[in-house]
Each structure stands twice: as C-alpha cells, then as structure tokens.
C-alpha positions as CSV (number, residue, x, y, z in Angstrom):
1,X,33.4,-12.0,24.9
2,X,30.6,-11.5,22.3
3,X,27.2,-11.4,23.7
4,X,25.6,-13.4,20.0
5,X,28.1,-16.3,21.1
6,X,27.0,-16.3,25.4
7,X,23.3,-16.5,24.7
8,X,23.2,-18.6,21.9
9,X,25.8,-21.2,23.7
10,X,22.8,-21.1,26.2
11,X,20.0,-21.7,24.2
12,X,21.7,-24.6,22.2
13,X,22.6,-25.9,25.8
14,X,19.1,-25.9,26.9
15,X,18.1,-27.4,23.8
16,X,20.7,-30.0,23.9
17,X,21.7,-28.9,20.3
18,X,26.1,-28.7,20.9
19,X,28.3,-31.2,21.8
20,X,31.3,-30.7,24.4
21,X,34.9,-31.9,24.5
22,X,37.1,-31.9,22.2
23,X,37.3,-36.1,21.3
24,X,33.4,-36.3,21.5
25,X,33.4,-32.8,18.7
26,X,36.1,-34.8,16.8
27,X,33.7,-37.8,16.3
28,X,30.7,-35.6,15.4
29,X,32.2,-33.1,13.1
30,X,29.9,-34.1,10.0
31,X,26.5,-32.9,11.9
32,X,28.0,-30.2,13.1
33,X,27.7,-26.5,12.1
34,X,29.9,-24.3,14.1
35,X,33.3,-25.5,16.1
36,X,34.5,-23.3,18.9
37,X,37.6,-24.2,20.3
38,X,39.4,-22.2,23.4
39,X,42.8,-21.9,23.7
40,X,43.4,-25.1,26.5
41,X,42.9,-27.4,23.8
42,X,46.1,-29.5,23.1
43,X,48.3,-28.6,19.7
44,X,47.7,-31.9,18.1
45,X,43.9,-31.8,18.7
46,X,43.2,-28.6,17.9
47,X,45.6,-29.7,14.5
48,X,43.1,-32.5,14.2
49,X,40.0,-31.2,14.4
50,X,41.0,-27.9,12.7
51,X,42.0,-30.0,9.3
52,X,38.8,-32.0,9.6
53,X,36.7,-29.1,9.8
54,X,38.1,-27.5,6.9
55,X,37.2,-31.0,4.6
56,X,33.8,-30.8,6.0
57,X,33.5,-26.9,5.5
58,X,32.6,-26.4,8.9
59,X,33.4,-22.8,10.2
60,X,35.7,-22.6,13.6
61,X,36.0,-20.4,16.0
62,X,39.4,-19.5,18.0
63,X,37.8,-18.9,21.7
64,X,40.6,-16.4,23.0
65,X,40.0,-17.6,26.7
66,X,40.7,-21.0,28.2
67,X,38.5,-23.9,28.7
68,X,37.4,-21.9,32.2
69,X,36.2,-19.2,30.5
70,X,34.5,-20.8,27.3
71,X,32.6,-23.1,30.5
72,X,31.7,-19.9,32.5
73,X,30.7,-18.3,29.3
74,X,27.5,-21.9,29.3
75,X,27.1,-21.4,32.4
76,X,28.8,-24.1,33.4
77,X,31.0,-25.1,36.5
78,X,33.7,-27.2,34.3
79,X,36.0,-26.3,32.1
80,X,34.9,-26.6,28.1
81,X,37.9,-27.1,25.5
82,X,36.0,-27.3,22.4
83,X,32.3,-27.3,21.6
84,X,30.5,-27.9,18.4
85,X,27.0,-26.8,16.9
86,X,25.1,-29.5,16.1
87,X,21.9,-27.0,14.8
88,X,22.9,-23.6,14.3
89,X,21.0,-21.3,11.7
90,X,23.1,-19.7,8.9
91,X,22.2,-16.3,10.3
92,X,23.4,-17.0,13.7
93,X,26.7,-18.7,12.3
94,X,27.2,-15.6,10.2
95,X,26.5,-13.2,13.7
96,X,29.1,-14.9,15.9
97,X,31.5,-15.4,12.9
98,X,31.6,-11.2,12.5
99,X,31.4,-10.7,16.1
100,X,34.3,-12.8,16.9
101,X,36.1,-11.3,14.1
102,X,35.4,-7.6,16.0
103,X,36.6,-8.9,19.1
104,X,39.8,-10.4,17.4
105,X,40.5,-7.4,16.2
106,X,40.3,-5.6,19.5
107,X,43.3,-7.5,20.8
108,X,45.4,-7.2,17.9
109,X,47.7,-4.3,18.5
C-alpha cells in the first residue's frame, strides 16, 4: 500500500488529527478532509458515508485491504474500517489521492 498514505496515517495519529470508525467518521464528516474507507465496512455504511461525502466535497478513498490491514497500516493492533482526516494539507490530499489511483490501477487486470 502507498507509502504517502502509511506515514502520513502516522503523523495524523500522533497528532491526534483523524478520527476512526466508521459511525464516529459519519458524525464528523463536515471537519473532515480526507475519508479512507477499507473494504470491511458494511454496504449500507459505506452507502452512507460515501453520499455524505460527496455533499460535503470531501474526497474518499477505497482502501483495497480490510479493516486488519488499514489498522496494521497505523500501527495499530485493531482492526480500522473507516478513518477520516480531520487536518490534511491540500498537497498531501492530492499525493495519496494519485498514489492510490497508481495502486488501483495495478490490480486492475
């Protein structure tokens, strides 16, 4: 998974600058800047907060591992469904916006 996304998930985790879960990103979509959801979260949810985003013009992600991976990937020891950006540069949105683009494209055949 992209490297832009792994160290700055850790630096807004150390600055307490995300939130985490998919009911607690749903509540908190207007201050956030970035939504990255994996693929555990449940259809109606991901429905949910993917509409919501989309009135707030919030940019989201499609995490192509499960909530495992997206926690291993903040160095965490829990599983993660969804995690938002609460302060997120513009550059930094626009780096892991093109480099999970590249990596989508690597798994379509």
């Amino acid at each position: 998974m992209g490297k832009i996304l792994e160290k700055t998930l850790k630096d807004a985790l150390k600055e307490d600058k995300i939130t985490m879960g998919a009911k607690q990103v749903l509540n908190s979509l207007k201050s956030s800047k970035l939504v990255i959801m994996s693929k555990s979260v449940q259809k109606e949810m991901f429905a949910k907060i993917e509409s919501d985003a989309k009135k707030e013009n919030i940019p989201l992600v499609n995490f192509q591992g499960t909530s495992v991976a997206l926690g291993k990937l903040c160095g965490l020891q829990f599983r993660i469904s969804t995690i938002s950006f609460t302060s997120l540069s513009d550059a930094n949105i626009k780096s892991i916006l093109k480099d999970m683009e590249t990596e989508e494209k690597k798994w379509v055949v």
